[in-house]
C-alpha positions as a LaTeX table, in Angstrom:
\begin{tabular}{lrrr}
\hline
Residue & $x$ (\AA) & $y$ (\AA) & $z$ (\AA) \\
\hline
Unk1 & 0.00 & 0.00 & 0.00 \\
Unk2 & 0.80 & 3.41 & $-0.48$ \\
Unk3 & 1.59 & 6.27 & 2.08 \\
Unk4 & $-1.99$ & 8.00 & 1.56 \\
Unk5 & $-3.71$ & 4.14 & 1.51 \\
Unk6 & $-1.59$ & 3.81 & 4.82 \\
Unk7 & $-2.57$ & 7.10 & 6.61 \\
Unk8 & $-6.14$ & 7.00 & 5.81 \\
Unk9 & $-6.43$ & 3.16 & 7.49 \\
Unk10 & $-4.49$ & 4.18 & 10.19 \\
Unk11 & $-6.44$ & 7.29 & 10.43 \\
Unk12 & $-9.34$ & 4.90 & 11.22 \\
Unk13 & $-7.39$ & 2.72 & 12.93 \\
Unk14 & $-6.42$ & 5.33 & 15.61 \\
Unk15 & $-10.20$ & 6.19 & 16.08 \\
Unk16 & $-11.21$ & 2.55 & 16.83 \\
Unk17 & $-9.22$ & 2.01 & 19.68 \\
Unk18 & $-10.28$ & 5.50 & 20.94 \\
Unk19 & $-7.20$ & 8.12 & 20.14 \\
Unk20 & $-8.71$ & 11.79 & 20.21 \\
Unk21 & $-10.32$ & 12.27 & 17.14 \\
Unk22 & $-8.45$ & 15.64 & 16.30 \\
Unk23 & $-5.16$ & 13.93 & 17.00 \\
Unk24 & $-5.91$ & 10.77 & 14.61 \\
Unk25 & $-6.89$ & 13.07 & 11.72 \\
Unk26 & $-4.17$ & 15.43 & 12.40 \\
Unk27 & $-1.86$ & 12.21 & 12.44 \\
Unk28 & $-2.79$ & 10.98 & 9.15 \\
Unk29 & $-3.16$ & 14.11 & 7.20 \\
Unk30 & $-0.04$ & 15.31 & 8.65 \\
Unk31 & 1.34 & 11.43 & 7.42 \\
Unk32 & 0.76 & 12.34 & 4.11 \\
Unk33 & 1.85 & 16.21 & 3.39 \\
Unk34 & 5.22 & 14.95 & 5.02 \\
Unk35 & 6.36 & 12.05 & 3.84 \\
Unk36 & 4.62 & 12.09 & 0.54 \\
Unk37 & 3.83 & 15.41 & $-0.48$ \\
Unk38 & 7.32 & 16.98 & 1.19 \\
Unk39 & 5.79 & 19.91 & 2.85 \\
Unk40 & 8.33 & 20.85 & 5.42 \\
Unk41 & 6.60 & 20.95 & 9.26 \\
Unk42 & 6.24 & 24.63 & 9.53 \\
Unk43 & 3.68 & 24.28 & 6.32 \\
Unk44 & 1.13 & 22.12 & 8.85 \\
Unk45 & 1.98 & 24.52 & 11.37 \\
Unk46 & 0.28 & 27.53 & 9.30 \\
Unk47 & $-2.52$ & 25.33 & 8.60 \\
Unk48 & $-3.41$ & 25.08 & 11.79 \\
Unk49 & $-3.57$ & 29.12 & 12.00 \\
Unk50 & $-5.70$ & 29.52 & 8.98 \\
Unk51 & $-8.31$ & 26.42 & 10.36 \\
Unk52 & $-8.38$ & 28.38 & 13.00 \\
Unk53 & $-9.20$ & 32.50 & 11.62 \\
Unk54 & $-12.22$ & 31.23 & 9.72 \\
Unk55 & $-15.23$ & 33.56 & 10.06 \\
Unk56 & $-17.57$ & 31.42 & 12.55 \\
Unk57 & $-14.52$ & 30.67 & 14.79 \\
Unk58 & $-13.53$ & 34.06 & 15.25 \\
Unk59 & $-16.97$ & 34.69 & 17.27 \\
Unk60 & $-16.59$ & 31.54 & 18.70 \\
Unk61 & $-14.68$ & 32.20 & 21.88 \\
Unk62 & $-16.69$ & 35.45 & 22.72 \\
Unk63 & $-20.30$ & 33.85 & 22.56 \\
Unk64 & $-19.01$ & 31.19 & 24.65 \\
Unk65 & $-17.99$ & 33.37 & 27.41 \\
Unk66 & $-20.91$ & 35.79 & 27.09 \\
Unk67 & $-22.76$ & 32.59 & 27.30 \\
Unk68 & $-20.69$ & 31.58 & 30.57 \\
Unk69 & $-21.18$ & 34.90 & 31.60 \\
Unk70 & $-24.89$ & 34.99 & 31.45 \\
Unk71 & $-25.43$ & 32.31 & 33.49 \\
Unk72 & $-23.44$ & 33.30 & 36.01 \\
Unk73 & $-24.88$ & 36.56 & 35.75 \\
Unk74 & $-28.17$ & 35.90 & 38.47 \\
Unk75 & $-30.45$ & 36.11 & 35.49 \\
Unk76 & $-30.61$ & 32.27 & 34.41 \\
Unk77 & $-33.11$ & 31.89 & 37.72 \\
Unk78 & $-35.98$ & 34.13 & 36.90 \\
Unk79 & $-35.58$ & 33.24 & 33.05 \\
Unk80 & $-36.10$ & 29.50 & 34.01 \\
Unk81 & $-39.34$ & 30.48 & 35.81 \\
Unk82 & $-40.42$ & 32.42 & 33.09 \\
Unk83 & $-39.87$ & 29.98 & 30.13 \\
Unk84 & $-40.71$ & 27.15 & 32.55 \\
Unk85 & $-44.26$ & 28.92 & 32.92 \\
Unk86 & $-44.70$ & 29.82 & 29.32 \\
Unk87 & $-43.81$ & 26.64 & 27.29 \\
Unk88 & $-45.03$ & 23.90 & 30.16 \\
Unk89 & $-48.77$ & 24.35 & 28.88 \\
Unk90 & $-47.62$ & 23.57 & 25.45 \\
Unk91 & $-47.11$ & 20.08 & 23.94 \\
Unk92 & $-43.46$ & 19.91 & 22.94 \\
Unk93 & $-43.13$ & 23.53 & 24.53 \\
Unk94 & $-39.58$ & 23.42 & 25.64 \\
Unk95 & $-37.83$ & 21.53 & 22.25 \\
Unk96 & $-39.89$ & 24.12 & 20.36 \\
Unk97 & $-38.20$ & 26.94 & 22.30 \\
Unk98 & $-34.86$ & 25.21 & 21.77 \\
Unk99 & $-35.38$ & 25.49 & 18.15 \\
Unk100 & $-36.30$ & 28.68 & 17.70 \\
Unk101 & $-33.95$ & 30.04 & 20.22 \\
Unk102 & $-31.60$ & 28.39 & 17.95 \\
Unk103 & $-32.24$ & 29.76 & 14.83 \\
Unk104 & $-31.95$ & 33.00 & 16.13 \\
Unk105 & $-28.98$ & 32.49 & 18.45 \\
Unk106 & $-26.98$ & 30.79 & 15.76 \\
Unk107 & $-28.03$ & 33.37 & 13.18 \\
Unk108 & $-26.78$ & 35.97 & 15.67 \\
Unk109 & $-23.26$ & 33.91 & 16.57 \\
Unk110 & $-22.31$ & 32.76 & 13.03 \\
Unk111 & $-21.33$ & 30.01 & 15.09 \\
Unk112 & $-23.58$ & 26.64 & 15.67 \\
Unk113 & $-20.58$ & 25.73 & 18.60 \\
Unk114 & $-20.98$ & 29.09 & 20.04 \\
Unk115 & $-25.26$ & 28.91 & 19.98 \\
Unk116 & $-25.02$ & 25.07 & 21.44 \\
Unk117 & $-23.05$ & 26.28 & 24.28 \\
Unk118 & $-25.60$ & 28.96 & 25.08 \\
Unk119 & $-28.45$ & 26.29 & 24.67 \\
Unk120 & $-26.60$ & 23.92 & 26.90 \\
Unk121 & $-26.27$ & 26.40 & 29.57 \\
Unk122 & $-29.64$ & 28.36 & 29.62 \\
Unk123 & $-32.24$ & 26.10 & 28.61 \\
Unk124 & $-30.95$ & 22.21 & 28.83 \\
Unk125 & $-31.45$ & 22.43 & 32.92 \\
Unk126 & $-34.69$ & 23.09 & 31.83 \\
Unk127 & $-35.97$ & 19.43 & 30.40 \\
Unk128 & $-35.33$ & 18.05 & 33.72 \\
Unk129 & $-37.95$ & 20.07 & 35.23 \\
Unk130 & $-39.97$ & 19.10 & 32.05 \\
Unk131 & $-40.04$ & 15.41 & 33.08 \\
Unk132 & $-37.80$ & 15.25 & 29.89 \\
Unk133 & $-34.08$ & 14.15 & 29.68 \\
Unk134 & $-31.09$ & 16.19 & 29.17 \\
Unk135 & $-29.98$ & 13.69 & 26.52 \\
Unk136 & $-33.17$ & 14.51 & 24.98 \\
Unk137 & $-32.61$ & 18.29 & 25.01 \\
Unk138 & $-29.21$ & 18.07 & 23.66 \\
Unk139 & $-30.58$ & 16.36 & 20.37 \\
Unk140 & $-32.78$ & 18.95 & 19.76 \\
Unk141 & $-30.13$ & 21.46 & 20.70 \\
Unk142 & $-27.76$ & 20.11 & 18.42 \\
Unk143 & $-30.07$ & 20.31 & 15.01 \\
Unk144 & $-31.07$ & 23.11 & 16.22 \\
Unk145 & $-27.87$ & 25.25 & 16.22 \\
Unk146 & $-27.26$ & 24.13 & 12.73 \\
Unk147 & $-29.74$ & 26.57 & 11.64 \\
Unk148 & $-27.46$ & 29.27 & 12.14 \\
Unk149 & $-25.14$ & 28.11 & 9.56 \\
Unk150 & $-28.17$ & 28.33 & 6.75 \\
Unk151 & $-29.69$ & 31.22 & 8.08 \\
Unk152 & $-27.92$ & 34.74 & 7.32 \\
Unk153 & $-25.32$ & 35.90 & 7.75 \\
Unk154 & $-24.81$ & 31.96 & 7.16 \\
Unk155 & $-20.66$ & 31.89 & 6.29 \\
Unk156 & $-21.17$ & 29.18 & 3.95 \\
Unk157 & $-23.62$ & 30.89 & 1.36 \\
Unk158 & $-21.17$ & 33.84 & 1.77 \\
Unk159 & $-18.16$ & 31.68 & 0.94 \\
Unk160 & $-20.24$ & 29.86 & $-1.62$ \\
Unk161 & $-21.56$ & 33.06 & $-3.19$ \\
Unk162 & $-17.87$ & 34.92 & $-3.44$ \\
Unk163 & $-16.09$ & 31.99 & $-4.69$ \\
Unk164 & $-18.38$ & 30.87 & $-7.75$ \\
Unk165 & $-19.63$ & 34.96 & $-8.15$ \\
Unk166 & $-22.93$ & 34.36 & $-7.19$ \\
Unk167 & $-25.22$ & 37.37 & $-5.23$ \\
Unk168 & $-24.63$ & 36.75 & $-1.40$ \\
Unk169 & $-27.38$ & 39.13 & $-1.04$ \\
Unk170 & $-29.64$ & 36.06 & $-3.54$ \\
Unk171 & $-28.32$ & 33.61 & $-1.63$ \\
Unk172 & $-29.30$ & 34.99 & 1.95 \\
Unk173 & $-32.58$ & 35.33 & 0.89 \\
Unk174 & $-32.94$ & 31.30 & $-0.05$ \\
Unk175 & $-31.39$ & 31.16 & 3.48 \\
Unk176 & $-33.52$ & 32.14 & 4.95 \\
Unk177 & $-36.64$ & 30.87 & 3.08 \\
Unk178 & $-34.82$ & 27.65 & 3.62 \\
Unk179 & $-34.19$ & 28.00 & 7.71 \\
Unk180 & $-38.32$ & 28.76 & 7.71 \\
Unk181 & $-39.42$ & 25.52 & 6.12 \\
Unk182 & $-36.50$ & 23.49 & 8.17 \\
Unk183 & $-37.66$ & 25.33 & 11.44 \\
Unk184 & $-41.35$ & 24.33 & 10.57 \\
Unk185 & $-40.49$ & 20.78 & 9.58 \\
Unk186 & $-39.30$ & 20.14 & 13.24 \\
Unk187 & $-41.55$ & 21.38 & 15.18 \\
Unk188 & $-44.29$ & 18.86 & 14.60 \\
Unk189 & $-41.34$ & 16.40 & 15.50 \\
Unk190 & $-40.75$ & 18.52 & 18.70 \\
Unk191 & $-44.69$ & 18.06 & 19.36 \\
Unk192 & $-44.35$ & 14.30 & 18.76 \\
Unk193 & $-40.83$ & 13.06 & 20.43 \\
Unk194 & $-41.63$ & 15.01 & 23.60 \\
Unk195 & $-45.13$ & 13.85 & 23.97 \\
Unk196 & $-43.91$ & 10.34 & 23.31 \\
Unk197 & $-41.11$ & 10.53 & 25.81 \\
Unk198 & $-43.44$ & 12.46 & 28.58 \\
Unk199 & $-45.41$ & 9.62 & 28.89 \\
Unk200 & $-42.45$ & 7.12 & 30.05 \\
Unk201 & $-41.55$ & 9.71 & 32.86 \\
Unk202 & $-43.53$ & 11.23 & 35.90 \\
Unk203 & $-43.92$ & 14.80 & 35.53 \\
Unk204 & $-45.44$ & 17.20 & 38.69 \\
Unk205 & $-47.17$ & 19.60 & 37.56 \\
Unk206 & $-46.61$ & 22.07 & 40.05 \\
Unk207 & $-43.22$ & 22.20 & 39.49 \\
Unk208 & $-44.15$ & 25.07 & 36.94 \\
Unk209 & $-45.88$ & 27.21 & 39.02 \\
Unk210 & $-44.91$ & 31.20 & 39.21 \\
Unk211 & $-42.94$ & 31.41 & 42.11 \\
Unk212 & $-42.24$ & 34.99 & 42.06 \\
Unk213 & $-44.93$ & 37.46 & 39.77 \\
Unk214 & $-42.20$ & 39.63 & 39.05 \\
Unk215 & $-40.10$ & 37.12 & 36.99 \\
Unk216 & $-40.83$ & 39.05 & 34.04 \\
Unk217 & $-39.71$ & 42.13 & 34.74 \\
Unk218 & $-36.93$ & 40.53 & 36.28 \\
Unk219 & $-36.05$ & 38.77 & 32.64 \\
Unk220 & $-36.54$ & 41.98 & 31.02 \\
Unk221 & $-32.57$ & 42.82 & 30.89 \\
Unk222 & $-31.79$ & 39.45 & 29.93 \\
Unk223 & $-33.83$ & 39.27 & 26.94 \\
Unk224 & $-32.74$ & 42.01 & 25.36 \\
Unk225 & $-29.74$ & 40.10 & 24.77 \\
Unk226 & $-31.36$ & 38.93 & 21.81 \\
Unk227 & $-32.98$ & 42.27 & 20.81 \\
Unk228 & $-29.58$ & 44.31 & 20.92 \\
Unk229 & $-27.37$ & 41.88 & 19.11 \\
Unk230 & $-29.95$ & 41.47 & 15.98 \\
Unk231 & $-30.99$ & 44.51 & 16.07 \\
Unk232 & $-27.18$ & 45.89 & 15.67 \\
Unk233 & $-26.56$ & 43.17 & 12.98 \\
Unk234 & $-29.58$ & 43.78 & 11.04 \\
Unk235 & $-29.21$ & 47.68 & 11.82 \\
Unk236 & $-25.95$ & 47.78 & 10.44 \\
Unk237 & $-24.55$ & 48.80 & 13.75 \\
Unk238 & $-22.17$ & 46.52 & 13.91 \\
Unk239 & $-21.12$ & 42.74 & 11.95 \\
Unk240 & $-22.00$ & 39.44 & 13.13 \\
Unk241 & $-18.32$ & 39.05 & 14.49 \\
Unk242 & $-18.37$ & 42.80 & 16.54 \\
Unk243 & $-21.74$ & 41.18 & 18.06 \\
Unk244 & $-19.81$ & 38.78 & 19.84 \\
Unk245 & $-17.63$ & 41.38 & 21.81 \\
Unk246 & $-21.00$ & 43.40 & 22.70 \\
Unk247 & $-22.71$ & 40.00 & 23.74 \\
Unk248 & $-19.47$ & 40.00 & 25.85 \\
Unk249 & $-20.08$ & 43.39 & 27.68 \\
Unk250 & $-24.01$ & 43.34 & 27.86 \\
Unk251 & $-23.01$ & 39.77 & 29.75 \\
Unk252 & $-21.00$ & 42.03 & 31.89 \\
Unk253 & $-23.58$ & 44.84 & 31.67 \\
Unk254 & $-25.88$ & 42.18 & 33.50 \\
Unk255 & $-23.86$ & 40.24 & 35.81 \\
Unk256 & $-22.03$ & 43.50 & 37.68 \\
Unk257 & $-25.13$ & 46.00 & 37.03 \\
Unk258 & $-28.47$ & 44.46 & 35.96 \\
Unk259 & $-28.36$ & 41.48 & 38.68 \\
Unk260 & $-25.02$ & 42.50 & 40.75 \\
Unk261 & $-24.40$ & 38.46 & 40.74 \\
Unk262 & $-21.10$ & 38.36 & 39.19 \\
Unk263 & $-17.92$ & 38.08 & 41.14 \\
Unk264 & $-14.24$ & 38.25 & 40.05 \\
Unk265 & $-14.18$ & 34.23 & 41.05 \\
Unk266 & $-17.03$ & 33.72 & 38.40 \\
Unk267 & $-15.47$ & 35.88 & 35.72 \\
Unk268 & $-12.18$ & 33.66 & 36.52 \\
Unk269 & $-13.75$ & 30.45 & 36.07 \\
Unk270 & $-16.19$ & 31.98 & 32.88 \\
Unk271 & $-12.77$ & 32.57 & 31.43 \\
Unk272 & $-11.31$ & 28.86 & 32.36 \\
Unk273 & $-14.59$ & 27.40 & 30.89 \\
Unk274 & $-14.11$ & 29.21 & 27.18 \\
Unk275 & $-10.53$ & 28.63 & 27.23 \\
Unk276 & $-11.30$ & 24.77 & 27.64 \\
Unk277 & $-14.43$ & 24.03 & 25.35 \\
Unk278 & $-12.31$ & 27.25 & 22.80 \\
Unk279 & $-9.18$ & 24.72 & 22.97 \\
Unk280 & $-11.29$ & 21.57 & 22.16 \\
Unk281 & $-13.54$ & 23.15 & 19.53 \\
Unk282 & $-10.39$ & 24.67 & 17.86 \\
Unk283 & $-8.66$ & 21.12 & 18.01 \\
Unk284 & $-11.22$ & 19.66 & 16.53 \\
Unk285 & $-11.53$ & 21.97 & 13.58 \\
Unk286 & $-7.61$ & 21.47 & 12.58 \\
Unk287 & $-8.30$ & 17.77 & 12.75 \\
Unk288 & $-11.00$ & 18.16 & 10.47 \\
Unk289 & $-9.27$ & 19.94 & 8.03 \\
Unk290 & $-6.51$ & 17.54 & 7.69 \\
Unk291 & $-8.73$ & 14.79 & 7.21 \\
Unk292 & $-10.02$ & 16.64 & 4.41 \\
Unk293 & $-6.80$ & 17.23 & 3.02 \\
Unk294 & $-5.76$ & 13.64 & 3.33 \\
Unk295 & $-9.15$ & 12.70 & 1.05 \\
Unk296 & $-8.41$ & 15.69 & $-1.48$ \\
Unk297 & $-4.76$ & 14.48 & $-2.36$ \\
Unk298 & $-6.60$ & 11.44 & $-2.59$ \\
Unk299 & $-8.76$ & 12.44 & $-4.90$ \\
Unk300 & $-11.59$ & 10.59 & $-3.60$ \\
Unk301 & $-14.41$ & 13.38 & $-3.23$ \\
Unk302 & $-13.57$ & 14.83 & $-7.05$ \\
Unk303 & $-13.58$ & 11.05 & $-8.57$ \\
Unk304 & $-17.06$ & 10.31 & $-7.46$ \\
Unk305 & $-17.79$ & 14.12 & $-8.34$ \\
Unk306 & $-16.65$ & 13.06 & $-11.75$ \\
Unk307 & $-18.45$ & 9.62 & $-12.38$ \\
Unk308 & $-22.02$ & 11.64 & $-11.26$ \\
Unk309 & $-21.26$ & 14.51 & $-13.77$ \\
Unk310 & $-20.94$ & 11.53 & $-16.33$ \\
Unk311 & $-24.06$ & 9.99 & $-16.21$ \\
Unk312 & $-27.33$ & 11.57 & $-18.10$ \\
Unk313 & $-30.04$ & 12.60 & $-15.52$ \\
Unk314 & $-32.75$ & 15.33 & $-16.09$ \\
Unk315 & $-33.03$ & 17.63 & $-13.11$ \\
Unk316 & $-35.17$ & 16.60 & $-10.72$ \\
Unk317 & $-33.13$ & 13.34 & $-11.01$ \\
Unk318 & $-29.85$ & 14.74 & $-11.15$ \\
Unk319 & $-30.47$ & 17.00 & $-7.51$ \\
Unk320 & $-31.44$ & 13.97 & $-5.91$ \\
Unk321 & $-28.02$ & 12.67 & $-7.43$ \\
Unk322 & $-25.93$ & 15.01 & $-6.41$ \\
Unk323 & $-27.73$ & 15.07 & $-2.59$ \\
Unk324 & $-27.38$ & 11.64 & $-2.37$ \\
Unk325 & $-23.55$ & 11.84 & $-3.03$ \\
Unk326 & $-23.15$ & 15.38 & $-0.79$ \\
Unk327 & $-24.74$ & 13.32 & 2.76 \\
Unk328 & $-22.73$ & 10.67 & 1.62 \\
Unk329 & $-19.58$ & 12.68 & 1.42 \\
Unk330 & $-20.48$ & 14.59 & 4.55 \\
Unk331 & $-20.43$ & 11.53 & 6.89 \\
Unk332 & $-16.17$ & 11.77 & 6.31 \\
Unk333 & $-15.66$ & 15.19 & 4.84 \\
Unk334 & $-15.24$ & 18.28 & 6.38 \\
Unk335 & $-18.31$ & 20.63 & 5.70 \\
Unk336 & $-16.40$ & 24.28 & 4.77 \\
Unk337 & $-13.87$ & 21.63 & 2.28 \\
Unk338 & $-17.24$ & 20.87 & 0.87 \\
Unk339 & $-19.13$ & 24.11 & 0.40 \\
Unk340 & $-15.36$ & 25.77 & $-1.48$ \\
Unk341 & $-14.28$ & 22.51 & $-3.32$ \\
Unk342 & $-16.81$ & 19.75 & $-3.85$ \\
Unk343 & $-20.25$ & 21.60 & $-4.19$ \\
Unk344 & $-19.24$ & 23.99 & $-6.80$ \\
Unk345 & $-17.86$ & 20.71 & $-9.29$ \\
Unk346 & $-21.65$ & 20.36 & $-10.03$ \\
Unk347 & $-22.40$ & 23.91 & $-11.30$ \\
Unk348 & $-21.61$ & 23.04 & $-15.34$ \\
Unk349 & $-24.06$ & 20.34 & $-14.82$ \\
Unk350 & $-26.47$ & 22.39 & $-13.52$ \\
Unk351 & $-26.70$ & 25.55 & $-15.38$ \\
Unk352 & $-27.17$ & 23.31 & $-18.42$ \\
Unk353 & $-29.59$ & 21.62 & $-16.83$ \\
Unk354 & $-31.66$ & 24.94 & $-16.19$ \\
Unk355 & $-31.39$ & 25.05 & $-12.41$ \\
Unk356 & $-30.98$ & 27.51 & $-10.31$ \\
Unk357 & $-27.72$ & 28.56 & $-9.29$ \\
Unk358 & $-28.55$ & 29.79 & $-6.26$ \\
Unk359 & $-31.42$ & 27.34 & $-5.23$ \\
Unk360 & $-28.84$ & 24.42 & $-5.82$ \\
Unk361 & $-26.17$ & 26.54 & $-3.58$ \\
Unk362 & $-28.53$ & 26.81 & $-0.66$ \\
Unk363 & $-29.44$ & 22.74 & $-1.23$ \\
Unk364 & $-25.63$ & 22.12 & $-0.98$ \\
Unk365 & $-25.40$ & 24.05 & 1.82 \\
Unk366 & $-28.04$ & 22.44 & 4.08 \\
Unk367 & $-26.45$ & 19.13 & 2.73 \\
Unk368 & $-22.98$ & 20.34 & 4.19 \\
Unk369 & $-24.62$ & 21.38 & 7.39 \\
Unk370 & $-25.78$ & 18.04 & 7.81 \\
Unk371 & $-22.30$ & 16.73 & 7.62 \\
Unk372 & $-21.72$ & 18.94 & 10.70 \\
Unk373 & $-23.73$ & 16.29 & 12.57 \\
Unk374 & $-23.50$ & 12.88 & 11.25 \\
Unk375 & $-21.89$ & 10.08 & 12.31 \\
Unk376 & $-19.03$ & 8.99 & 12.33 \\
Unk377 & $-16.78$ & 12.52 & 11.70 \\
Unk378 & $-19.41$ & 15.00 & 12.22 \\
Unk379 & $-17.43$ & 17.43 & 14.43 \\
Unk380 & $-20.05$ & 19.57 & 15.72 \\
Unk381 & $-21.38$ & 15.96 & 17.19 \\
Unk382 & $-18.02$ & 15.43 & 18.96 \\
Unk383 & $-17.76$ & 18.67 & 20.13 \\
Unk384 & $-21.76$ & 18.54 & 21.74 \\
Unk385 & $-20.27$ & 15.71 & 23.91 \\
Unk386 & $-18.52$ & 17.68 & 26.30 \\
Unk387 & $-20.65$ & 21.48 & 25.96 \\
Unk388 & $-23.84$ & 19.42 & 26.49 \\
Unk389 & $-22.34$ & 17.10 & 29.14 \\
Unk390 & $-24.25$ & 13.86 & 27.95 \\
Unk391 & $-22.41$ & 10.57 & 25.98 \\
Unk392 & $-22.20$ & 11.16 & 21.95 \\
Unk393 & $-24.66$ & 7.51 & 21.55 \\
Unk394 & $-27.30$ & 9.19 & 23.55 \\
Unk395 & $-27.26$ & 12.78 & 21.72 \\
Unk396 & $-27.01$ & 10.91 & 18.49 \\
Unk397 & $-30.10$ & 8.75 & 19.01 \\
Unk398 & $-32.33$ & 11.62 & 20.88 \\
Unk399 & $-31.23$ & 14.03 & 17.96 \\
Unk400 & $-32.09$ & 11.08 & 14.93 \\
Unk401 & $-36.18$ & 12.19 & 14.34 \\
Unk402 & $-34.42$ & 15.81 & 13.99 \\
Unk403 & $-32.04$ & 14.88 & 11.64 \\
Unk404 & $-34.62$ & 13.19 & 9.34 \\
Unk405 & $-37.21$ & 16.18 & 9.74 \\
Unk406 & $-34.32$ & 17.90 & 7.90 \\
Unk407 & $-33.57$ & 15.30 & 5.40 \\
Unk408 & $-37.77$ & 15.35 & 4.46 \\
Unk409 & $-37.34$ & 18.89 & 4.56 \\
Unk410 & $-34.77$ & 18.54 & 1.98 \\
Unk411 & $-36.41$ & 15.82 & $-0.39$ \\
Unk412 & $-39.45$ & 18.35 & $-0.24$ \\
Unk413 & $-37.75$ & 20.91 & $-1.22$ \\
Unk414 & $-35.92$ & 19.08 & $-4.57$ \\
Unk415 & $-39.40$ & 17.22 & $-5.61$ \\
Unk416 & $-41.56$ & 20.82 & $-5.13$ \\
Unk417 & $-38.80$ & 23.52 & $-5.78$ \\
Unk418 & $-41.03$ & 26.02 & $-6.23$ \\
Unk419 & $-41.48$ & 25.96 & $-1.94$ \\
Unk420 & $-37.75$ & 28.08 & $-2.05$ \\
Unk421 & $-37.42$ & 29.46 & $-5.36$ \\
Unk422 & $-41.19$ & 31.36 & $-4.57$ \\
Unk423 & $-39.74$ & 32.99 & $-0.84$ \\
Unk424 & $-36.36$ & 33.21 & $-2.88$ \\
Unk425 & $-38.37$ & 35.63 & $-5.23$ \\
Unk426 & $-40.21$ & 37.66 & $-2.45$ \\
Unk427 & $-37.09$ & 38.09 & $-0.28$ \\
Unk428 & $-35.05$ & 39.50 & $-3.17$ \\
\hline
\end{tabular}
């Protein structure tokens, strides 16, 4: 065998008898642009550094410690009381909250790391109260935060729209018709799973009763979170990346002034926490990418690329084709790889078939976001793990009905296209 052939078994190898994922793909790419590409060391070193300054991860750090700031800031108790009270006379109240919280919070972050952490903190502490499980909320948190990287200002439709010279502005607005009919598409899951699951547990009901009347007011500072970061996005205040230093200071804003809960001990340890799940997420996203180079100089996702381009399908045929081949690719590819190098290969194809440039972009992209969390390299999976607190298996199997809400979102959307290329045409 040769050294790629080698690399990419080990690669797999390493995984199986449970190496860190980062460090096995970070082994094996690293295996190949050594010792059979000749790239000196320093080479992987900057690779590392440019994994690392991608748009999303920039924010990163800074909604995760506005995140660990906010609950620590005294707010989290009144808020629980609240939403407790509001979505506890609703079936499937609190996963419904979850996903539209995370639409908007991962809109807001640019960052579907960032807007888990925030879920996993503020709301997950919830289900327990619910009589539902935490394993339970951090499925639905996970699909949930992947909204943020369809919805605008998604990063992939921007880097999708500058590399192939296609209107971002187009593209936002299929976006966001798309993160509509994925949001709807789950909450009648939502309804069903948490329904289904209630009835295997004992819940009391008093356990959601107001315990203070002024819990709204109360809430008041916290929820503007929301408010003043959208509002300054949409406003064109400030970008999606600025947000995440004001999240940072309105956290501050609440814990020393709003709620005067916040200590220099609980700053300390806010700190400790993003530097930890910061370190992890960023590990993860190197590994990633070598794994993705490993399969490039391979040439594994442009030969299949190839052999679909070959064959004579009409449209309808040929999207189903090509989405097929994109989950497929997404279970061991990298998703940003995918949306700069693999998705575009089909373009040729399907301007001469007639298709929409832009519908088929934002199709790619929710195929890519899927690869975020899909077994077995999905690393927004891994990294739920430890943010969420609760074993991969269990996340994985709670977040399934999710998963293929979006994938019958997605088949809808190819056999009727005319349900995203109509709100594409309103938005514009």
């Amino acid at each position: 065998m040769d050294i790629t052939t080698i690399a990419l078994v080990s690669t797999l190898f390493f995984i199986l008898i449970g190496v860190p994922i980062w460090v096995a793909f970070v082994l094996g790419g690293a295996a190949v642009l050594l010792l059979d590409m000749g790239m000196p060391i320093e080479t992987i070193a900057q690779f590392a550094f440019a994994s690392f300054e991608t748009y999303p991860l920039l924010a990163a750090p800074f909604f995760i410690l506005s995140g660990a700031l906010m609950v620590r800031s005294g707010g989290m108790e009144p808020l629980q009381i609240l939403v407790s009270n509001t979505v506890s006379r609703l079936q499937g109240g609190l996963p419904i909250l979850v996903i539209i919280v995370g639409a908007v919070l991962g809109a807001v972050s640019g960052s579907a790391a960032a807007c888990l952490a925030i879920l996993a903190a503020v709301i997950l502490p919830l289900f327990a109260k619910g009589g539902l499980s935490r394993a339970y909320g951090a499925g639905v948190s996970l699909v949930s935060a992947e909204l943020g990287l369809i919805i605008p200002p998604s990063i992939f439709l921007i880097l999708f729209g500058a590399s192939n010279q296609i209107s971002i502005q187009d593209l936002f607005s299929g976006g966001l018709a798309a993160g509509v009919i994925l949001t709807t598409c789950m909450v009648p899951v939502a309804i069903w799973t948490s329904v289904r699951l209630k009835e295997k547990s004992e819940v009391n009901s008093d356990m959601f009763q107001w315990q203070d009347g002024g819990s709204l007011i109360k809430c008041l500072p916290l929820l503007f979170y929301p408010v003043i970061i959208l509002g300054g996005i949409y406003g064109g205040i400030f970008s999606p990346t600025e947000s995440a230093s004001v999240a940072v200071f309105y956290s501050l804003f609440l814990g020393l002034f709003a709620y005067q809960k916040l200590t220099m001990a609980m700053f300390v340890q806010s700190l400790e926490d993003t530097v930890r799940l910061t370190a992890l997420i960023y590990m993860l996203v190197f590994g990633a990418d070598m794994l993705s180079r490993l399969l490039v100089y391979m040439e594994i996702p442009s030969g299949i690329a190839q052999l679909m381009l070959s064959l004579d399908l009409g449209p309808t045929a040929f999207l189903f084709a090509v989405t097929l081949f994109l989950l497929v690719v997404g279970l061991v590819f990298s998703s940003l790889p995918m949306v700069i190098m693999v998705i575009p290969l089909f373009l040729p194809t399907v301007i001469s078939l007639g298709i929409n440039p832009i519908y088929f972009g934002v199709i790619g992209v929710i195929c890519a976001s899927l690869g975020e969390i899909t077994p077995p390299f999905g690393p927004q999976l891994w990294i739920a793990e430890p943010i969420c607190d609760v074993p991969m298996s269990k996340i994985l199997k709670q977040a399934a009905p999710f998963l293929l809400a979006w994938v019958v979102a997605l088949m809808l959307m190819i056999i009727f296209p005319q349900m995203l290329l109509y709100p594409m045409e309103a938005l514009r």
